[in-house]
Every structure is written in C-alpha cells, then in structure tokens.
GUZA-481365 format. One record per residue (C-alpha): residue in three letters; x, y, z. Coordinates in Angstrom, 2 decimals. Example, Ala and Ser with C-alpha at 12.3 -4.5 7.8 and 13.67 -1.06 7.14 Angstrom:
BEGIN
<residuo: ala; X: 12.30; Y: -4.50; Z: 7.80>
<residuo: ser; X: 13.67; Y: -1.06; Z: 7.14>
// end
This chain:
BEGIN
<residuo: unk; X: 81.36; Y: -23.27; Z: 45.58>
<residuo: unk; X: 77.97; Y: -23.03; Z: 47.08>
<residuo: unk; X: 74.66; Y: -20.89; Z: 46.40>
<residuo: unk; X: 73.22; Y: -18.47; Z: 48.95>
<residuo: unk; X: 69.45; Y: -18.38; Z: 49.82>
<residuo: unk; X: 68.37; Y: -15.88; Z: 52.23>
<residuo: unk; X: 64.85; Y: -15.95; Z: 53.75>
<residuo: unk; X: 62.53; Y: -12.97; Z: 55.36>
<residuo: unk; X: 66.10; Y: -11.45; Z: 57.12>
<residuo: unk; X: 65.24; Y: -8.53; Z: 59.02>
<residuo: unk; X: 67.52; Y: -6.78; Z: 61.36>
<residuo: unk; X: 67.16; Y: -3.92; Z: 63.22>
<residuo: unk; X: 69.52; Y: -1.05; Z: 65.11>
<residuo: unk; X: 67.13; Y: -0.54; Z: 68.59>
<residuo: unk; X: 63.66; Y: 0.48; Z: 66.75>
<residuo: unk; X: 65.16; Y: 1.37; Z: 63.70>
<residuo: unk; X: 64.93; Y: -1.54; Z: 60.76>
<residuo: unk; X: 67.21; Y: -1.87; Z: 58.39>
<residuo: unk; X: 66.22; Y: -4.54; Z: 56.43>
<residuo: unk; X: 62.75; Y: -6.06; Z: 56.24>
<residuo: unk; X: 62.66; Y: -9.45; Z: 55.69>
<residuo: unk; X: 64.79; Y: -9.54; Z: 52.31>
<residuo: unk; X: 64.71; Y: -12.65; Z: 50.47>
<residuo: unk; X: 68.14; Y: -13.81; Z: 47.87>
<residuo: unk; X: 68.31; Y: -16.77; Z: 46.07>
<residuo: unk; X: 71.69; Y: -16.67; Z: 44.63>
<residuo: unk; X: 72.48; Y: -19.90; Z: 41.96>
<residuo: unk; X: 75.98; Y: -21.86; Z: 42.70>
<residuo: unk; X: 78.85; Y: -19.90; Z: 40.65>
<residuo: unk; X: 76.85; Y: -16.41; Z: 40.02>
<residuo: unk; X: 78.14; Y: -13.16; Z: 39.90>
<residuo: unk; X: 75.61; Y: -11.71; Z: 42.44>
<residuo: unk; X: 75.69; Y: -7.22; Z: 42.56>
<residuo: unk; X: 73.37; Y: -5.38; Z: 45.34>
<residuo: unk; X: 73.51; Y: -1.58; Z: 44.57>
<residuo: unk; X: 71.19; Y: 1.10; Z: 45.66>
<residuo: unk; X: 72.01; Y: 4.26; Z: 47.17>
<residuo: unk; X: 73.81; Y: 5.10; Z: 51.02>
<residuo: unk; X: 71.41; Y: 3.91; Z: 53.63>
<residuo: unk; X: 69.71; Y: 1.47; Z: 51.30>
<residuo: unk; X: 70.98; Y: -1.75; Z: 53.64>
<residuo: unk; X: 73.21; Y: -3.32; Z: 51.03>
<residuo: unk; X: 76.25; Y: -3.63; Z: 53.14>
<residuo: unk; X: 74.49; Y: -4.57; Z: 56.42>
<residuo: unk; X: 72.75; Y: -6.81; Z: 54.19>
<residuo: unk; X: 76.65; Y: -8.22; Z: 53.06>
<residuo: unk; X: 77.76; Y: -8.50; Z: 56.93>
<residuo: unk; X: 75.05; Y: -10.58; Z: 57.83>
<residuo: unk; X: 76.18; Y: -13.12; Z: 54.81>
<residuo: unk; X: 79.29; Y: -12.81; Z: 56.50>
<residuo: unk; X: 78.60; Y: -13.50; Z: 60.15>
<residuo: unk; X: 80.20; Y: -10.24; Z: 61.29>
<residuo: unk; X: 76.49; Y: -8.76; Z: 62.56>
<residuo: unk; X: 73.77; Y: -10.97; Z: 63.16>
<residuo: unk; X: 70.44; Y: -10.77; Z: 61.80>
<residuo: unk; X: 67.19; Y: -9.97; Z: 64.28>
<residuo: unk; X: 65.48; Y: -12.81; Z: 62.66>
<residuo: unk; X: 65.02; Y: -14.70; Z: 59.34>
<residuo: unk; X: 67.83; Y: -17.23; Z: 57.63>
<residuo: unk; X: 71.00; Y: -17.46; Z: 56.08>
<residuo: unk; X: 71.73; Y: -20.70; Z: 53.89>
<residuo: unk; X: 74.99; Y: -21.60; Z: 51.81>
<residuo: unk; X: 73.91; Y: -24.58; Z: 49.65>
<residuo: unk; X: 72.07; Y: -26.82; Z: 52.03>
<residuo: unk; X: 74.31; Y: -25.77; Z: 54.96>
<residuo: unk; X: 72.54; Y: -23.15; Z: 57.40>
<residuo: unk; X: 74.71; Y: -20.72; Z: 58.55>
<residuo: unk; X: 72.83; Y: -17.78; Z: 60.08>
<residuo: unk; X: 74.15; Y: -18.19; Z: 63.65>
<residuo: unk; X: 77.93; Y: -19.04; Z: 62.85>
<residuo: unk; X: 80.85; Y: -17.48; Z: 63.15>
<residuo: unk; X: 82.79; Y: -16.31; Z: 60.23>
<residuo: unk; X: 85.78; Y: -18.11; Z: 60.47>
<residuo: unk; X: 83.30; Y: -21.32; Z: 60.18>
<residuo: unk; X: 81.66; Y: -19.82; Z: 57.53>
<residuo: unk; X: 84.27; Y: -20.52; Z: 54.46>
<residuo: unk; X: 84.14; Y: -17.01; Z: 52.72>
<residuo: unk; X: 86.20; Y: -14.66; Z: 51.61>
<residuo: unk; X: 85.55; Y: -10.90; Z: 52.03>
<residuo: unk; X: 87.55; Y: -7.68; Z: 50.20>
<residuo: unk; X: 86.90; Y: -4.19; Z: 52.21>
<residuo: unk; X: 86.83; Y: -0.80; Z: 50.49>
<residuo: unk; X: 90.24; Y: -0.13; Z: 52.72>
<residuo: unk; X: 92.18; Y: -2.72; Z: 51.73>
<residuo: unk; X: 92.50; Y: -3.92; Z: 55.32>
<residuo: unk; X: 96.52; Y: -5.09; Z: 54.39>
<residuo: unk; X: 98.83; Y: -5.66; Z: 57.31>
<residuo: unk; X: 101.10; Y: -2.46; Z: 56.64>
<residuo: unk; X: 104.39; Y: -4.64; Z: 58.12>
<residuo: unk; X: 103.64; Y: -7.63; Z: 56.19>
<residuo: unk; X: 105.33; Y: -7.94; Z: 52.15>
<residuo: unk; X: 103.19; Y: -8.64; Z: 49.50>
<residuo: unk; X: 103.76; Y: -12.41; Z: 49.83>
<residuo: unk; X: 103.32; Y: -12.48; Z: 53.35>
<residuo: unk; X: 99.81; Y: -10.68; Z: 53.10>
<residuo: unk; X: 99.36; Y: -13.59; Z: 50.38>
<residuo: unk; X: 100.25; Y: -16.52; Z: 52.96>
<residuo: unk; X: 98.25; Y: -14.76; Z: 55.99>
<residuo: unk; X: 95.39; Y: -16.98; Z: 55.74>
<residuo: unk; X: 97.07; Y: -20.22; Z: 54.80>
<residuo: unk; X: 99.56; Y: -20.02; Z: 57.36>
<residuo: unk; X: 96.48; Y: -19.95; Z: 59.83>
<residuo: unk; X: 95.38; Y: -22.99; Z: 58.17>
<residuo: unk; X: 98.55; Y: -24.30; Z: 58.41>
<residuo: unk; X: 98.71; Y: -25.36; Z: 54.73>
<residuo: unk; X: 102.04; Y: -27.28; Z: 53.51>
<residuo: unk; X: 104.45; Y: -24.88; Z: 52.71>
<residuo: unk; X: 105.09; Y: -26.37; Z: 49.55>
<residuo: unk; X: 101.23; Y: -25.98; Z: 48.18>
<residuo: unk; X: 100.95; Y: -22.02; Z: 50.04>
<residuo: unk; X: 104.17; Y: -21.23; Z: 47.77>
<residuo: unk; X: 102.34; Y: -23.05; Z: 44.79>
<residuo: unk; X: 99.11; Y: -21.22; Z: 45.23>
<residuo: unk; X: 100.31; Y: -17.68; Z: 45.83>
<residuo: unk; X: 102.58; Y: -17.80; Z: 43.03>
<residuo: unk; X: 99.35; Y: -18.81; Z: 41.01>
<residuo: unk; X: 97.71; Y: -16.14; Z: 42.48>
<residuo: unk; X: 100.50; Y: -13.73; Z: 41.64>
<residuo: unk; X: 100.47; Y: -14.21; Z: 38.27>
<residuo: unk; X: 96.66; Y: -14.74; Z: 38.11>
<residuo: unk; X: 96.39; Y: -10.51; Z: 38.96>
<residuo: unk; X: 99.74; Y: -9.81; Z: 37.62>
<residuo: unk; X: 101.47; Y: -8.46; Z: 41.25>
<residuo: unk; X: 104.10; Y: -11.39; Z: 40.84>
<residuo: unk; X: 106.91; Y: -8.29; Z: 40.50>
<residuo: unk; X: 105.21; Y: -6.70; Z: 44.10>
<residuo: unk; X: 106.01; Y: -9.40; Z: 46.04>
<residuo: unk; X: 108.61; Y: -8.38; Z: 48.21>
<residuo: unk; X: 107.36; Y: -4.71; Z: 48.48>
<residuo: unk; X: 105.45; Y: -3.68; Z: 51.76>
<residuo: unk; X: 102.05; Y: -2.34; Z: 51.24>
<residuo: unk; X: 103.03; Y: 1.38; Z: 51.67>
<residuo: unk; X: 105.46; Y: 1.47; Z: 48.23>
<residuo: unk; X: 101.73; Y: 0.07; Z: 46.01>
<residuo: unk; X: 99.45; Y: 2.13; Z: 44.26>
<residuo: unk; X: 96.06; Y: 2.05; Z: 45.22>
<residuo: unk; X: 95.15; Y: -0.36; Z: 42.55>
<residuo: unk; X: 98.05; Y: -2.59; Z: 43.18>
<residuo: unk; X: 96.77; Y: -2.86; Z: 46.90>
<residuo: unk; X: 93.06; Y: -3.52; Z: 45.70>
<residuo: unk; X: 94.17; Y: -6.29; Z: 43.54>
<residuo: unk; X: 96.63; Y: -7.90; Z: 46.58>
<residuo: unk; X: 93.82; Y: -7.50; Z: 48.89>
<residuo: unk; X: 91.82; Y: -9.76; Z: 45.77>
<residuo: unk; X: 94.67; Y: -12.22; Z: 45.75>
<residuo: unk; X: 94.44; Y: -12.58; Z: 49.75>
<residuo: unk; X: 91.11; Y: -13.68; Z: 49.26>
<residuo: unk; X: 91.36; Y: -16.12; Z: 46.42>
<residuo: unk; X: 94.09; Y: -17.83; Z: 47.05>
<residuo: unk; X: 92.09; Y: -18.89; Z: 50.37>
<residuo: unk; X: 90.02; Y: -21.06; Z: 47.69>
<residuo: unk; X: 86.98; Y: -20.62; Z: 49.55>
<residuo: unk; X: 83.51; Y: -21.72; Z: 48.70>
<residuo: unk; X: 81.59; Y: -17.67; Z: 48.18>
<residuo: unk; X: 83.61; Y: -14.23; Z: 47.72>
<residuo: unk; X: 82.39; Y: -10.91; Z: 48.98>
<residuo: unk; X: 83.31; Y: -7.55; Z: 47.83>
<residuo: unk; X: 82.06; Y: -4.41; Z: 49.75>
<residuo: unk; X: 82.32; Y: -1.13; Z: 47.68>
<residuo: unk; X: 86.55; Y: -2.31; Z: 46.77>
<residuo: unk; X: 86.76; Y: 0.08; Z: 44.29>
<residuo: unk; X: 85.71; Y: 3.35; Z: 45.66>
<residuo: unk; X: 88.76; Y: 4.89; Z: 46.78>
<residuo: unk; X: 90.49; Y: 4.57; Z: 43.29>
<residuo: unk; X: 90.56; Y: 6.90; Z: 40.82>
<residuo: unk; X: 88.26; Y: 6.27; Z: 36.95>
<residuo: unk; X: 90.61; Y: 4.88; Z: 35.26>
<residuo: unk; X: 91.89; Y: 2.37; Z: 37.47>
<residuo: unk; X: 88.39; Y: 1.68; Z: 38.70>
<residuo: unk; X: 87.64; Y: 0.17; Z: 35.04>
<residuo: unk; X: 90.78; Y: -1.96; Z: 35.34>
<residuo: unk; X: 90.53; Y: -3.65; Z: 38.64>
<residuo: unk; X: 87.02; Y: -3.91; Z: 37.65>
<residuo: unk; X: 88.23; Y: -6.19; Z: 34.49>
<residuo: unk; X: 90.43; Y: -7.53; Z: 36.86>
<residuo: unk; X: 87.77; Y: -8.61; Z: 39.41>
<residuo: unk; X: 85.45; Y: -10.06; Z: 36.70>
<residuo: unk; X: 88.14; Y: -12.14; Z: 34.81>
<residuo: unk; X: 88.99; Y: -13.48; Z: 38.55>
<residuo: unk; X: 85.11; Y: -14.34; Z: 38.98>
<residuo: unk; X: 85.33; Y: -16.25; Z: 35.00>
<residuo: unk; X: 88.39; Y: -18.33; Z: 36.33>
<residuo: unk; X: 87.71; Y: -19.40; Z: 39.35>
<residuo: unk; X: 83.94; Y: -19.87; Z: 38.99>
<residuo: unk; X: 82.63; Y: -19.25; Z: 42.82>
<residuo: unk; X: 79.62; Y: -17.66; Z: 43.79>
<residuo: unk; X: 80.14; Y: -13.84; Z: 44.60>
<residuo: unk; X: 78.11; Y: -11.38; Z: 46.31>
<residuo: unk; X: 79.50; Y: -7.48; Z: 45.43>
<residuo: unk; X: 78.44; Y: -4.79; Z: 46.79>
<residuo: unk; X: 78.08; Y: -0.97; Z: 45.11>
<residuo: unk; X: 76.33; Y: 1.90; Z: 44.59>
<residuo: unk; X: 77.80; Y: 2.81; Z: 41.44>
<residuo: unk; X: 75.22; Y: 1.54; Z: 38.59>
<residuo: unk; X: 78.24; Y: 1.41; Z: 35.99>
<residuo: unk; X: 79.87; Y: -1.45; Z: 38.29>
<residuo: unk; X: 76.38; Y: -2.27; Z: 39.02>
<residuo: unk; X: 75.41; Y: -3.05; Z: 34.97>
<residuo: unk; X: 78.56; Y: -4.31; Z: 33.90>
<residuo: unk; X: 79.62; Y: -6.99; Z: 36.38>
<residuo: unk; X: 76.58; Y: -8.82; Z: 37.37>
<residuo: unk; X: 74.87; Y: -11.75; Z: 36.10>
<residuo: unk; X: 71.99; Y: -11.41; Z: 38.51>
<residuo: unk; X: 71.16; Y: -7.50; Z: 39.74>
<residuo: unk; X: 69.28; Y: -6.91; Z: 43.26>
<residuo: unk; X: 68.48; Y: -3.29; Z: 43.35>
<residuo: unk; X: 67.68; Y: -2.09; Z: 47.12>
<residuo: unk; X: 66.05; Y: 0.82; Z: 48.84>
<residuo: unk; X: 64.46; Y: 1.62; Z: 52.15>
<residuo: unk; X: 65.93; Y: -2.17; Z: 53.30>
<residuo: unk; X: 63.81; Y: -4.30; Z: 50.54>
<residuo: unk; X: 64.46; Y: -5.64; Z: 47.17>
<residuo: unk; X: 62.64; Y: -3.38; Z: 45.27>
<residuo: unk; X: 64.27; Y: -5.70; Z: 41.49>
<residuo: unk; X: 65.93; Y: -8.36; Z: 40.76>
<residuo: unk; X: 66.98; Y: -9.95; Z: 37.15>
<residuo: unk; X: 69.67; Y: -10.01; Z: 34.75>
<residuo: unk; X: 70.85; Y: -6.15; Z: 34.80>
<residuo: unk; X: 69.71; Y: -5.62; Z: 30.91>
<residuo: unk; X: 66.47; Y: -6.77; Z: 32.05>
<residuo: unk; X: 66.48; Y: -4.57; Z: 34.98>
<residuo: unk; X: 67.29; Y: -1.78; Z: 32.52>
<residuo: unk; X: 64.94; Y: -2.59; Z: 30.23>
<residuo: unk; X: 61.59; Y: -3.26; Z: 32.35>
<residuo: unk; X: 61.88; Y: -1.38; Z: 35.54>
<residuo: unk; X: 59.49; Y: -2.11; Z: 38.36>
<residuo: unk; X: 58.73; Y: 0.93; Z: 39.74>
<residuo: unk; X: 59.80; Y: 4.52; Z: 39.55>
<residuo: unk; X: 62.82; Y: 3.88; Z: 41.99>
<residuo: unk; X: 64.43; Y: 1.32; Z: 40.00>
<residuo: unk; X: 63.67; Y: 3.48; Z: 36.67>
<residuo: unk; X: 65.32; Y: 6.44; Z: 37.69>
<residuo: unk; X: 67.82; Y: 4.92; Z: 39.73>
<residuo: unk; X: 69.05; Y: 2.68; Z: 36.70>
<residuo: unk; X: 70.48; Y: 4.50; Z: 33.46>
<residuo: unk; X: 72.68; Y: 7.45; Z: 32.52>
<residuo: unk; X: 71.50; Y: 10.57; Z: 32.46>
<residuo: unk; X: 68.42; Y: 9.52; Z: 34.87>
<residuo: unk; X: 64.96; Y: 8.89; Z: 33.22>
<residuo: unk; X: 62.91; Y: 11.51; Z: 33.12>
<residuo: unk; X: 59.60; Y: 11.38; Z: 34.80>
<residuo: unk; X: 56.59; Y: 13.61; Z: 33.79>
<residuo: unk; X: 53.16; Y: 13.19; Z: 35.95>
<residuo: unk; X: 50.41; Y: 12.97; Z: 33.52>
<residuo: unk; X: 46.53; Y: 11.61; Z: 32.26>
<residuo: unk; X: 45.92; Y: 8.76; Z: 29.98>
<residuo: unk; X: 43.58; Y: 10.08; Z: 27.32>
<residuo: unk; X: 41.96; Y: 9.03; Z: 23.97>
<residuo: unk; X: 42.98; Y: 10.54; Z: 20.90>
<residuo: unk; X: 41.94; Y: 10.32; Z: 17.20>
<residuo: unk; X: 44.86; Y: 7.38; Z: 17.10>
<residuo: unk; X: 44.49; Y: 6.07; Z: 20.15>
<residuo: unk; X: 46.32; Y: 6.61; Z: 23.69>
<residuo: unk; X: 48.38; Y: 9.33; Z: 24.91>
<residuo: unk; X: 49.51; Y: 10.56; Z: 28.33>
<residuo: unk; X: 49.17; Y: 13.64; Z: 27.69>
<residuo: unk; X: 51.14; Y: 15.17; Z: 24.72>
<residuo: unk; X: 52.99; Y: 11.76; Z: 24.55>
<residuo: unk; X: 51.66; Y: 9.59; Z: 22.17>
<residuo: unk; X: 51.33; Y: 5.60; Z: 23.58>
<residuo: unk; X: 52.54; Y: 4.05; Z: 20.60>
<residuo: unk; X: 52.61; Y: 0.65; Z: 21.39>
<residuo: unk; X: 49.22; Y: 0.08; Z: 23.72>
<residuo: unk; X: 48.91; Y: -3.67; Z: 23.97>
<residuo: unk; X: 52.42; Y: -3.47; Z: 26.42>
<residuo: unk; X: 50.65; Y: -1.91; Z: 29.29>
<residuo: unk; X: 47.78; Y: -3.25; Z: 31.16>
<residuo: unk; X: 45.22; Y: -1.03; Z: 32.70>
<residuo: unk; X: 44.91; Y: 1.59; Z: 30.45>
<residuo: unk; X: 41.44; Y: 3.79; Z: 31.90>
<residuo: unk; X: 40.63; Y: 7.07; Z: 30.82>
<residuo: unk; X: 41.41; Y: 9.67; Z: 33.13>
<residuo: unk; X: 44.28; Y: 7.43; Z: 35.05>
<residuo: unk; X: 46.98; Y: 9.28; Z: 36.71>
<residuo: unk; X: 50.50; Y: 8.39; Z: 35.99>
<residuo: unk; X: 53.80; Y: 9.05; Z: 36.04>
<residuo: unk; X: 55.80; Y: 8.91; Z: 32.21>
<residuo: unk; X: 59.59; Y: 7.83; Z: 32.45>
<residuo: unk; X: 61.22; Y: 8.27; Z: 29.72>
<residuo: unk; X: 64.95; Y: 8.52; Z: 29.20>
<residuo: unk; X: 67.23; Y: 10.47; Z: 27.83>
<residuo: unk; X: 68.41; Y: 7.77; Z: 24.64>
<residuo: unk; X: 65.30; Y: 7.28; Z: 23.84>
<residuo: unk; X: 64.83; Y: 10.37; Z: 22.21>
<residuo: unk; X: 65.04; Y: 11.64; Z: 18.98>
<residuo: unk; X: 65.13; Y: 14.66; Z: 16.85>
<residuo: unk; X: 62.16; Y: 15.16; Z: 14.66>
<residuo: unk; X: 60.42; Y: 17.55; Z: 12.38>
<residuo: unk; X: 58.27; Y: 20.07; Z: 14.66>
<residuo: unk; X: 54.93; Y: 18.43; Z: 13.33>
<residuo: unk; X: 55.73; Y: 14.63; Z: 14.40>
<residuo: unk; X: 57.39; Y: 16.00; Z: 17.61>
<residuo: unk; X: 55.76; Y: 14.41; Z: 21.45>
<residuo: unk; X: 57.69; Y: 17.07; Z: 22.95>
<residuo: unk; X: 59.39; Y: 20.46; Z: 22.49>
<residuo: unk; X: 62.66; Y: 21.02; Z: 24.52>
<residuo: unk; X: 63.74; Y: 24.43; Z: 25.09>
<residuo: unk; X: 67.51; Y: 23.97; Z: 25.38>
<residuo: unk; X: 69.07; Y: 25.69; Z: 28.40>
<residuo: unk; X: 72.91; Y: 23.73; Z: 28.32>
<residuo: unk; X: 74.20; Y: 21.49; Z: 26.25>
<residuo: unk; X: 77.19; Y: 18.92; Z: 26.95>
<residuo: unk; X: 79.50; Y: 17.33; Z: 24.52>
<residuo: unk; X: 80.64; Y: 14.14; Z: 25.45>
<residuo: unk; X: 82.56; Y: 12.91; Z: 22.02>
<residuo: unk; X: 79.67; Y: 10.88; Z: 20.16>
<residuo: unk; X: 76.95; Y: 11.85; Z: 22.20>
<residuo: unk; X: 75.28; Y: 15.56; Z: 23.56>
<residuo: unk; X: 73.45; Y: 15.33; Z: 26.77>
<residuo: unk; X: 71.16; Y: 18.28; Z: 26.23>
<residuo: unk; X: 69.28; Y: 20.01; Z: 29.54>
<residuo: unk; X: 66.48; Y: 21.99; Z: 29.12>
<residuo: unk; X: 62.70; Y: 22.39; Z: 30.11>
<residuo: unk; X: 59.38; Y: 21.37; Z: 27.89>
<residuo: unk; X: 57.21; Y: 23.64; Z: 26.31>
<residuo: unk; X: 54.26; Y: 22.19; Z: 28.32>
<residuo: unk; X: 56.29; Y: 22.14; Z: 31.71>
<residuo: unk; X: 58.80; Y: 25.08; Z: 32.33>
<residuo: unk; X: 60.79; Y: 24.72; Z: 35.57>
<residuo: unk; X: 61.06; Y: 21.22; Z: 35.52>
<residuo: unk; X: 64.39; Y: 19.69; Z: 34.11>
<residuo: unk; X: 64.24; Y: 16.92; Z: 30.96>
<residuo: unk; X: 66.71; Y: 15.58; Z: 29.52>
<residuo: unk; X: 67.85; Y: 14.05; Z: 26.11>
<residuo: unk; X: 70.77; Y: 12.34; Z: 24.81>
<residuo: unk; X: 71.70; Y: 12.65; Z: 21.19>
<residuo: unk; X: 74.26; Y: 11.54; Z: 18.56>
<residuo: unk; X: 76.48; Y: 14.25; Z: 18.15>
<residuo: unk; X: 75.41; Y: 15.12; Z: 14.32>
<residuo: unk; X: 72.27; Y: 16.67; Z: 15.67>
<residuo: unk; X: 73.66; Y: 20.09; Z: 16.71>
<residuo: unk; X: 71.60; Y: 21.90; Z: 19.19>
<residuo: unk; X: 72.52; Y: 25.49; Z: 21.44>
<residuo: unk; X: 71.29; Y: 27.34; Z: 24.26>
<residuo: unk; X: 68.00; Y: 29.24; Z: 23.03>
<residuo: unk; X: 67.32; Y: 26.40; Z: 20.61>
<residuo: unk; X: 63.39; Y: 24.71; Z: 20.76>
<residuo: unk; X: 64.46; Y: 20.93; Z: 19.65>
<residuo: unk; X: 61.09; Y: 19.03; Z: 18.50>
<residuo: unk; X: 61.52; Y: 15.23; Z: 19.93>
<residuo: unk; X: 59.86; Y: 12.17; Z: 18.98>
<residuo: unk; X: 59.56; Y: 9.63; Z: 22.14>
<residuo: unk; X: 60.99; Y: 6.23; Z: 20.57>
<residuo: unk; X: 59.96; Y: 4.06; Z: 23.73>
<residuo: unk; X: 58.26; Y: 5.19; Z: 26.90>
<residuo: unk; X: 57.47; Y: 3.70; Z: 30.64>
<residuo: unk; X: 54.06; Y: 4.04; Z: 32.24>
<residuo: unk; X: 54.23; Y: 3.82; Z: 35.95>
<residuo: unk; X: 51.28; Y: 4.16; Z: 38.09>
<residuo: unk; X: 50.99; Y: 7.31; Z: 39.95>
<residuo: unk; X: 49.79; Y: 6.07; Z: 42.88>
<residuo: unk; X: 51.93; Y: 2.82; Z: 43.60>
<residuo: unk; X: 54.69; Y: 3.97; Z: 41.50>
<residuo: unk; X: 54.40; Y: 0.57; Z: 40.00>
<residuo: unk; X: 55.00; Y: -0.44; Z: 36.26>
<residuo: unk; X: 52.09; Y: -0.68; Z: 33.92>
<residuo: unk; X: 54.53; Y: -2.33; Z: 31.77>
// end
C-alpha cells in the first residue's frame, strides 16, 4: 500500500491542454474518487497514474518512490476498465491466475489466493464458466477479482460500472467498497456519476476544464462548495442559481427577495455587490405566503415516494427554471403559487464565481 502525490502535471494533445498542472495528495489506504463531467481530464488524469500516457511535464510519486517515467508493469497497480477487458477464451479461474502465472507465483499460493478471491466477491460457483455465459455484473466483479488477487500496492477503477444497469450498479458498487474496507489499499476511481461520486469516497476531487476546482471529504464538498461549478455540479436536483444584489433591509441583508439569515457566514458583504444565490432544491420549505423568500409558480410536479421534486418558475423571474424538493405531505399541482421559505442559502461571487461562504 502506498500514497500518491502528484505535482503541477500538465499534459497536452498538440496545443490542446488537458490538464494544467493538477496537484493530488492522496494518504496511504484512501478511497480516492475524481468525477466531473466528459472532457473534464479525469481519466487522462487516471492513465498518467498508470503509466499508459505520459505526462508533458510535472510528477508522479507512489509513497517516496517516483514513478512518472515508468512503465506500468514496474509500476505495481492494478487497473479495472469500463469493458471488462476479460480474455473471452479464458474460464473464470484462468482470468483469475492471468497475472500470477506471469509472475510465476507457486501454484500452490495462486490456487490459495484465487479461491480467496472467489469467495471474497462471491463468483466461487463461476469458475469454470467462460466469460460469455456471465452477466454483466458477474464480469465486473471477475474483472475486480483479477485485480486484487494481484495484491498490488494502489487500485484503479475507470468508470467500471457504467455499462450495468441501476440496480446492479448499487451492488457492485457495495461490492467494490467492501473490497476497498478489506483489503485496505489506496484507490483512485474514476466517475462522473455524483451518486458513486458521494457515496464511495473518503476524499472527493471534483474536476473541470483540466484543474481541481475541490477537494475534501464529499459531505464537505456538499456542504461548502467552492464555486458555482462545484455547487451545481454536486447535489440532486441541481442547485438553483439566481443572479442578484446584496441590499440592506429593515433586518438586515438580503440578495434580493432572499433574506441572508445568517450574515456573519459570508465575508464581503457591500451594498450593491453582484452575486449569484445557489440554493437547492432540499433546502426549501413550504411556508405561509407572508414569511415566504420566494413564490414558485408550479408548472410539473414529480412524485418520487417520500419526496416531490416540484418545477416551476418564481414570481420575480418567469422563464427561468427553480426547483424545490419537498416531503411528500405538502401536496402541490400544476397552477399552484407555493410560498417558500429559504432554510440555508450559498452566496457566490458574480464575478469569480467564487464562494463568499
């Protein structure tokens, strides 16, 4: 097991950069997620970790080892693709043994560790079967077992759960965080889906344009968003942004018909600043119309069980889409103007896009 620290990498297709000069710092035995949207660099950034591109300049260590230039057989990783990448002639078992049997383990010890494996991801009764007669998630979690039972000293995952369906997404998903609480080695996944994203990190790198635009503990991340990227990127339904003033009112600040209710958590408040509002959707609340921030004029409403996601547009903004999410008890209908209280709020400056948090 080993910790990754990455300094100023940059690397670049011709003139066009992909990253620029992205720093990690990745503790010994952490469960490491970069997600940001297509194009963001976040599996370029995962091949240069594992030696299949090379970076234009900057540095790749593993613990104190550096390992920027080297190959990535000499590397000691482990990687699981998005395809599977299983040799279609090979059994189960064989796929298992692949590696080992190029490290020319003792046979005794390869049988040893794939039947640990084996019963580690519970494919112990697929071992004879060829590739072709497994599910999709039974071929995700051999591909898994190909890689642990390698033992080696940092895992990566690029996007290995995409081609499966929802429900056996949230399975192997289990699956692959269980494997990460057994075995305890540093892992570096890699996703665009913030559900994945939230719920199998300990430390969250959010990426666009090729930088790091967060990075934290995911409810942190969540909770105190950096910039208007991260905020809107981060949480379902998206927050909702609304450009507005910061003003003075008989109780203090608002931006504009939203009351600041809690002052002393932003810094540079100035009358007159522009800003940007986020504000999302669970952090809403009905109210009576005379302690309302905001009046919604409901346009569709979705029932998801114990929770409505209601879509509509503000009284004091019409063609722009807001959002709220509600505890099912509070019925609302098409037609319907739903007074809202804002519980919590983000201030984002309009001109950086930065937090004022």
């Amino acid at each position: 097991m080993v910790g990754v620290r990455i300094d100023k990498l940059v690397k670049r297709f011709g003139d066009t950069p992909v990253l620029r000069g992205v720093d990690l710092d990745i503790p010994d035995g952490t469960f490491a997620v970069l997600v940001g949207p297509s194009g963001c660099g976040k599996s370029t950034l995962l091949r240069l970790i594992a030696g299949l591109d090379r970076a234009t300049s900057g540095s790749i260590r593993f613990g104190e080892r550096e390992v920027t230039e080297l190959e990535p057989r000499d590397r000691d990783i482990a990687m699981v693709f998005q395809s599977y990448a299983l040799y279609p002639h090979m059994s189960v078992r064989k796929n298992l043994e692949f590696g080992l049997r190029l490290r020319k383990t003792d046979a005794a010890l390869m049988q040893s560790r794939v039947d640990e494996v084996a019963k580690m991801l519970d494919i112990g009764h697929l071992l004879e079967r060829l590739p072709r007669d497994l599910s999709g998630g039974q071929r995700q979690r051999v591909a898994m077992g190909r890689a642990i039972v390698r033992r080696p000293a940092l895992f990566l995952f690029d996007e290995p759960l995409s081609n499966l369906d929802p429900a056996l997404r949230t399975q192997v998903r289990v699956d692959i965080r269980k494997q990460h609480d057994q075995l305890g080695a540093t892992t570096i996944y890699v996703t665009h889906d913030q559900v994945e994203a939230m719920t199998l990190a300990d430390l969250l790198f959010v990426l666009q344009g090729g930088e790091v635009q967060q990075r934290g503990r995911p409810i942190d991340v969540y909770r105190e968003p950096s910039n208007c990227f991260v905020a809107r990127f981060l949480g379902s339904p998206a927050m909702n942004l609304l450009e507005r003033k910061l003003e003075r009112g008989g109780e203090g600040w608002a931006a504009g018909e939203v009351a600041i209710r809690e002052p002393e958590a932003f810094s540079q408040l100035e009358l007159g600043r522009e800003v940007v509002v986020g504000i999302r959707p669970h952090d809403l609340s009905p109210c009576a119309e005379e302690d309302a921030d905001l009046l919604l004029h409901v346009e569709v409403v979705e029932t998801l069980g114990p929770e409505l996601t209601v879509h509509g547009e503000l009284e004091t903004q019409r063609g722009q889409p807001f959002i709220a999410a509600l505890a099912s008890e509070h019925m609302a209908k098409r037609g319907d103007i739903l007074p809202l209280r804002v519980e919590r709020l983000h201030l984002f400056d309009r001109a950086s896009t930065r937090s004022l948090r």
